[in-house]
C-alpha positions in Angstrom: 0.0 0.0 0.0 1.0 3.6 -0.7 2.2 5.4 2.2 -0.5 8.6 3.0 0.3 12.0 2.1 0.5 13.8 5.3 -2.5 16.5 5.8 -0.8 20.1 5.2 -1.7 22.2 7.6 -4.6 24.8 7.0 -4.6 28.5 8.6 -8.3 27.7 9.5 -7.1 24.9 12.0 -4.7 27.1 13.3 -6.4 30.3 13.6 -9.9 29.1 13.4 -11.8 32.5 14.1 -12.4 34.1 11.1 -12.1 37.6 11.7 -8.9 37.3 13.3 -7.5 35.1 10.5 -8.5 38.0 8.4 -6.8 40.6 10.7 -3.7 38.6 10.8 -3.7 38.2 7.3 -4.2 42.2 6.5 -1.5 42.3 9.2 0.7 40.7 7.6 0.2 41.8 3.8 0.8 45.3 5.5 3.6 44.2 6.5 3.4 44.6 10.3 6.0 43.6 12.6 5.5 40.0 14.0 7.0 40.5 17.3 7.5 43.2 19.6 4.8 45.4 21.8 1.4 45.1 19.3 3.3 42.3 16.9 1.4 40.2 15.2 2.8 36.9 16.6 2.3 38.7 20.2 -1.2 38.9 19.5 -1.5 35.8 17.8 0.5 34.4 21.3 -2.4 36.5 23.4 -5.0 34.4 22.2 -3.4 31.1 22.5 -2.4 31.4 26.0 -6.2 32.6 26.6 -8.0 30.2 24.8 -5.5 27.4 26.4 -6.8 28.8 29.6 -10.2 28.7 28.5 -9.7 25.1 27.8 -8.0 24.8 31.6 -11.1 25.9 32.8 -13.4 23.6 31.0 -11.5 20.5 31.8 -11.7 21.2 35.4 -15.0 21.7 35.3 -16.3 18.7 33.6 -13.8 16.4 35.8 -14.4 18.3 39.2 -17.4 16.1 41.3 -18.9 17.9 43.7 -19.0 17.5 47.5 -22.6 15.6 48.9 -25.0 18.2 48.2 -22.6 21.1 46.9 -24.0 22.7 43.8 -21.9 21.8 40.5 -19.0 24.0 40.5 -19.2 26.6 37.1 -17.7 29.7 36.2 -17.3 33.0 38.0 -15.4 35.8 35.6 -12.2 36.6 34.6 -9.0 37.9 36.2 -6.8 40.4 34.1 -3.5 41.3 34.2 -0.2 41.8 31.8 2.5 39.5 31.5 5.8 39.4 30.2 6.8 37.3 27.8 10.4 37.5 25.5 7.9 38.5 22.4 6.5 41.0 24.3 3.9 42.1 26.8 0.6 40.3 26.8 -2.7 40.4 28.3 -3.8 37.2 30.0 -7.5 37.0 30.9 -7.3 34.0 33.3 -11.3 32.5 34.0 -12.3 31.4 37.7 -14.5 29.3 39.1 -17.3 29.7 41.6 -15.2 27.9 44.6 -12.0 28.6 43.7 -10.4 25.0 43.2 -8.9 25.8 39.5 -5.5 26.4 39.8 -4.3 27.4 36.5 -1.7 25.6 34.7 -0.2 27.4 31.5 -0.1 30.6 33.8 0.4 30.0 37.3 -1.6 33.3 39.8 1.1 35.0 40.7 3.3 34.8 37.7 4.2 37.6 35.8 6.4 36.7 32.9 5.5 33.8 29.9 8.6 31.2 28.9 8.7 31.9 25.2 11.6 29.5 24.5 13.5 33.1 23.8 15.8 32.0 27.3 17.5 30.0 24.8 17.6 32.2 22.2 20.0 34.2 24.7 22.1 31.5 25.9 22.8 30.4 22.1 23.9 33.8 21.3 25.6 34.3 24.1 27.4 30.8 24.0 28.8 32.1 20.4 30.5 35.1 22.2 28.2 37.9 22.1 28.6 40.1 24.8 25.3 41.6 26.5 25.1 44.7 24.6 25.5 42.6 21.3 23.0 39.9 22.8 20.3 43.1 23.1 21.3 44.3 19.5 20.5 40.7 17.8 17.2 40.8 19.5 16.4 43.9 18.6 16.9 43.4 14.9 15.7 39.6 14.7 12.9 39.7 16.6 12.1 43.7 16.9 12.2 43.4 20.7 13.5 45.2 23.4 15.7 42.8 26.3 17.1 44.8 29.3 20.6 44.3 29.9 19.3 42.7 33.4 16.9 40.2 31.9 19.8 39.1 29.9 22.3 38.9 32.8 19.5 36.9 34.7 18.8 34.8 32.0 22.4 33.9 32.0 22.7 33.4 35.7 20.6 30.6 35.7 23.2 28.2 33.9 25.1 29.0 37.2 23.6 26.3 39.3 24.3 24.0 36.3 27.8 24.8 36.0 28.4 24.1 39.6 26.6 21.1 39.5 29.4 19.8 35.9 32.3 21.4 38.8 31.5 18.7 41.4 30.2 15.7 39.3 31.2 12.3 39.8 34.5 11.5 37.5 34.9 7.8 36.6 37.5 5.3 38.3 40.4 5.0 35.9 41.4 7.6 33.3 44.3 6.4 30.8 44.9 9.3 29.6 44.2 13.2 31.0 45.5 15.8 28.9 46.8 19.1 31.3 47.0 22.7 30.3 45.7 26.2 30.9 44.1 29.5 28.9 44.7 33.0 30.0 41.6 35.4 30.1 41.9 39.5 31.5 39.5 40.2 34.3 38.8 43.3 35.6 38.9 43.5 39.7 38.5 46.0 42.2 39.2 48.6 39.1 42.2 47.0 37.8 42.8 44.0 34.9 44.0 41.1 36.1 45.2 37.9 34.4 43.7 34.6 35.1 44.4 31.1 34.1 41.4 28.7 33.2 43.3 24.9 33.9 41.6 23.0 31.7 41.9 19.2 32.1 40.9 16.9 29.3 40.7 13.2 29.9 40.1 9.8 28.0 38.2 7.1 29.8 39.1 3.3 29.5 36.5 3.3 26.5 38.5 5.9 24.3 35.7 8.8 25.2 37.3 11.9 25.6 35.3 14.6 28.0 36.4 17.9 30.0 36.8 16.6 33.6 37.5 20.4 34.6 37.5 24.5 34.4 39.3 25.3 37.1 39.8 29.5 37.7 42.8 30.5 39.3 44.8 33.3 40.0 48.0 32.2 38.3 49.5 29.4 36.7 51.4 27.3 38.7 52.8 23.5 40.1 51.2 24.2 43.5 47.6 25.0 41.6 48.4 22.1 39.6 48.2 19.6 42.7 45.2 21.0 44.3 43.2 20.3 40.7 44.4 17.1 40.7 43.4 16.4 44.5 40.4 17.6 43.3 39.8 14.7 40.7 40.8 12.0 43.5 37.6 13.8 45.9 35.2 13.4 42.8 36.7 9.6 42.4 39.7 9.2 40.0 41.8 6.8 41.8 44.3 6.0 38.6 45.5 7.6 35.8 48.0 6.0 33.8 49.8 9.0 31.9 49.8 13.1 32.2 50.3 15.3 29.2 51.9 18.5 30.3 53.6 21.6 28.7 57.0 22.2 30.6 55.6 24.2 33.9 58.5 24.0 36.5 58.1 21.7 39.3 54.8 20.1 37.4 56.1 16.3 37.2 57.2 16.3 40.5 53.4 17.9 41.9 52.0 14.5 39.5 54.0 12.3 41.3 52.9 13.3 44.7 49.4 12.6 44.2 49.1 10.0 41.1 52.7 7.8 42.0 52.1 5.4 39.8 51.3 7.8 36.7 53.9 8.1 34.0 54.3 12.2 32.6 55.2 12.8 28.6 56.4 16.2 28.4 55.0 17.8 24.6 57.2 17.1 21.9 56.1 19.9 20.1 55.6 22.8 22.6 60.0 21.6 23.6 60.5 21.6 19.7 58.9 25.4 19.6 60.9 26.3 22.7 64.0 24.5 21.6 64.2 26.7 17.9 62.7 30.2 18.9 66.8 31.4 18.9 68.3 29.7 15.5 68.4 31.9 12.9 66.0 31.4 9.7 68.8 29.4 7.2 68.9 26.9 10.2 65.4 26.1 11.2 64.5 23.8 9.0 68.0 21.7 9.1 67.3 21.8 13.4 64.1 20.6 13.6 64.9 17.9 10.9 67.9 17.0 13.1 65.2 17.3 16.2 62.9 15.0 14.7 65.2 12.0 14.3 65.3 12.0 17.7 61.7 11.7 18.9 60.9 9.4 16.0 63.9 7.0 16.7 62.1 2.9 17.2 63.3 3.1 21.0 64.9 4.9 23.6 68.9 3.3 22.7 68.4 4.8 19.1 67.0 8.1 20.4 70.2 8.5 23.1 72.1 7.4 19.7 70.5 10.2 17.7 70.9 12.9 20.1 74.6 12.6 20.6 74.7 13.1 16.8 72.1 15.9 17.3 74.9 17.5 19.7 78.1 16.9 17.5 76.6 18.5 14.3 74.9 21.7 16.2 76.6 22.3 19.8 79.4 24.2 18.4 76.1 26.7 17.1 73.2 25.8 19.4 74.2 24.6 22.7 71.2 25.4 24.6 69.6 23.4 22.9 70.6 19.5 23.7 71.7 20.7 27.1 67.5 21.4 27.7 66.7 17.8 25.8 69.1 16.5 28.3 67.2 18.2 31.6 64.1 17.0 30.5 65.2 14.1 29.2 62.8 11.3 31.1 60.1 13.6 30.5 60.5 14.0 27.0 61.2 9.8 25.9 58.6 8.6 28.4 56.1 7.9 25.5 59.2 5.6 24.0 57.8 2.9 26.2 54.8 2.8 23.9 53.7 1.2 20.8 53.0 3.7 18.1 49.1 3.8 18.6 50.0 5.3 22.0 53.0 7.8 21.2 50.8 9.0 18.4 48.0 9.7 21.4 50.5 11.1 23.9 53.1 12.7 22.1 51.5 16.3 22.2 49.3 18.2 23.9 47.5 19.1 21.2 44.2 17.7 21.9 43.6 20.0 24.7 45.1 23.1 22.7 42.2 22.5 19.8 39.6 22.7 22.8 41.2 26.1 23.8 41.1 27.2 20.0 37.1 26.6 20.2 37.2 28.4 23.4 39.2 31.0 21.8 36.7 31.8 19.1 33.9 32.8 21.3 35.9 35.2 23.1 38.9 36.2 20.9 36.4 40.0 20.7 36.9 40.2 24.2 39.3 43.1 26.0 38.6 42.0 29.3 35.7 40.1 31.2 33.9 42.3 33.9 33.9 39.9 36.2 34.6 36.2 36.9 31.5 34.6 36.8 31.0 35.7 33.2 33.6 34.2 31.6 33.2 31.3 33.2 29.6 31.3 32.1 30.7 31.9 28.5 33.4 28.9 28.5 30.6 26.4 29.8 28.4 27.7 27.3 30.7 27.4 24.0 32.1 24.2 26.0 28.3 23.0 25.5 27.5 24.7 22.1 30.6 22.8 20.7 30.0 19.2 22.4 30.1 17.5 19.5 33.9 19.0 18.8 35.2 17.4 21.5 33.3 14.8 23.2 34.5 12.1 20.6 36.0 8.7 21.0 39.7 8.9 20.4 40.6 7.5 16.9 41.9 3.9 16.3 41.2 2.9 20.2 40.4 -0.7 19.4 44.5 -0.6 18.8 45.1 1.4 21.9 43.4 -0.7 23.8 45.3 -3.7 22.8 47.9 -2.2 23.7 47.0 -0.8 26.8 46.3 -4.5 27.9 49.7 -5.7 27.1 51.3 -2.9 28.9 48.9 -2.3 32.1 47.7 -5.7 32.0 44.9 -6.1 35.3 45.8 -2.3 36.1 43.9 -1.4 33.0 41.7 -4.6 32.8 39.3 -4.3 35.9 38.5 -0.4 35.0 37.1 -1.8 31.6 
């Protein structure tokens, strides 16, 4: 059998009145604005909301029984009054009954403001990184409406609760990998701009799902910060993690070991190759990093001692700095050499968690400095949420790291999964 045409809808079934069909209809030829104070979708809203309470009041009615001999209970006029909605103001002629038992649904009796769905309208925009003044000016032109500068800061507040709730969750057992770096933002305090450090930690569970475990505000980055985040994980119930990505903070390897002894730290590659070549002159750059890259590629840690000590003949006599700081950071920098190369290709970099900053970056790359703290960290929860799908993605070719993870962890790794 042919599948049926679905019915198209008809404006008599969704304005059924005739008259006002006709008046939205002149309305609209004319040209009329379709939100905003007098709009034509505010008026269209006005009737809805009335007739729904209409329908309210004629549900109760018929299921309402009576008390022994108490008369059928039946209506008793209308209350009036205006209530905001994010379309407008509206007025909402709510009926009432003779004894008083209808308690109004769609409109509750003392509310005063009618959930248009335009809250997330607001949060969308201002997820994106539109500041409140730029929130008020979409509005305006989109929709023709005018949104204090307090509505929107209250609308905005609200995600507050939520945020703090995503602060304190419940982490899972066993992370194989967490990924460790921070973002600076300006924020202006007590009259002055100061710089804070969002410490964003970014793990990947024993099923290859990468998620955010953390925002973390602080005053400055540091090793000492560093350790009370990661105490913070083992409150919310991380008891293992089996390797630390880190950019080369002082001191950070040694806070790690404190509170995660058994965890191994890979220092990036490719933040020590930047550092290592930010002095040798242009002709040399790409020679050096060539020379650099033999090392970190070598099959194991033998060739890469090998290849350094070739690394030093050919470029001490120019470069000394630079093997003498391969050589400090030496464990640090070959710890991923214990690895297959499914694994060094995950660890190798801190990458990962630097794309999540660049998507944080876009939404407030406009920005000077934030007012206060609370709204930036309102706008990275909201672009973290916007952009879900960016980041909360299972790492690639995980069926091989996890066959390796079991050869190298063996139980360690196994009862987590």
């Amino acid at each position: 059998m042919g599948q049926r045409k679905k019915k198209r809808p008809r404006l008599e079934d969704l304005i059924p009145d005739k008259d006002r069909r006709e008046e939205v209809l002149r309305r609209m030829y004319n040209r009329d604005a379709i939100v905003g104070e007098d709009g034509i979708f505010t008026d269209l809203l006005q009737a809805l909301v009335n007739a729904s309470l209409e329908g309210e009041m004629d549900y109760h009615l018929q299921n309402e029984e009576p008390e022994g001999d108490t008369p059928k209970n039946r209506r008793n006029g209308h209350n009036n009054k205006k209530v905001d909605s994010r379309v407008g103001p509206i007025n909402v002629s709510t009926p009432r009954d003779r004894y008083g038992t209808y308690d109004p649904e769609m409109v509750k009796k003392w509310e005063r403001e009618l959930s248009t769905g335009m809250d997330e309208v607001i949060l969308s925009l201002y997820a994106r990184g539109q500041s409140v003044q730029d929130v008020q000016n979409q509005l305006r032109e989109l929709y023709g409406i005018e949104v204090s500068s307090g509505v929107i800061s209250s609308v905005t507040d609200r995600i507050m609760p939520e945020i703090t709730q995503w602060q304190q969750r419940s982490l899972n057992s066993c992370y194989p990998v967490v990924f460790l770096d921070a973002i600076h933002y300006k924020v202006r305090e007590e009259g002055k701009v100061q710089t804070k450090a969002i410490y964003t930690v970014y793990g990947v569970d024993v099923e290859g799902s990468r998620d955010v475990l953390g925002l973390y505000l602080m005053e400055s980055e540091g090793a000492r910060q560093w350790g009370l985040i990661l105490e913070d994980l083992q409150k919310r119930g991380v008891e293992d993690v089996f390797i630390f990505c880190i950019d080369g903070l002082t001191g950070f390897k040694d806070i790690i070991e404190t509170v995660f002894p058994h965890a191994q730290v890979q220092r990036c590659i490719v933040h020590m190759v930047r550092s290592s070549t930010r002095l040798v002159s242009y002709k040399d750059i790409k020679a050096v990093t060539s020379s650099l890259r033999a090392i970190y590629s070598s099959s194991d840690i033998q060739q890469a001692e090998m290849v350094l000590e070739s690394f030093k003949a050919k470029w001490d006599k120019k470069y000394p700095e630079i093997s003498k700081k391969w050589e400090e950071s030496w464990d640090e920098l070959m710890s991923f050499m214990d690895f297959g190369g499914n694994i060094r290709r995950l660890i190798y970099t801190t990458n990962p968690v630097e794309a999540l900053h660049r998507n944080m970056r876009k939404v407030t790359k406009t920005k000077g400095a934030w007012s206060n703290e609370k709204g930036l960290l309102k706008q990275l929860y909201l672009a973290l949420k916007v952009n879900r799908k960016s980041w909360n993605k299972k790492v690639f070719n995980w069926n091989a790291i996890q066959r390796e993870l079991v050869m190298h962890y063996g139980e360690r790794y196994e009862k987590y999964v």
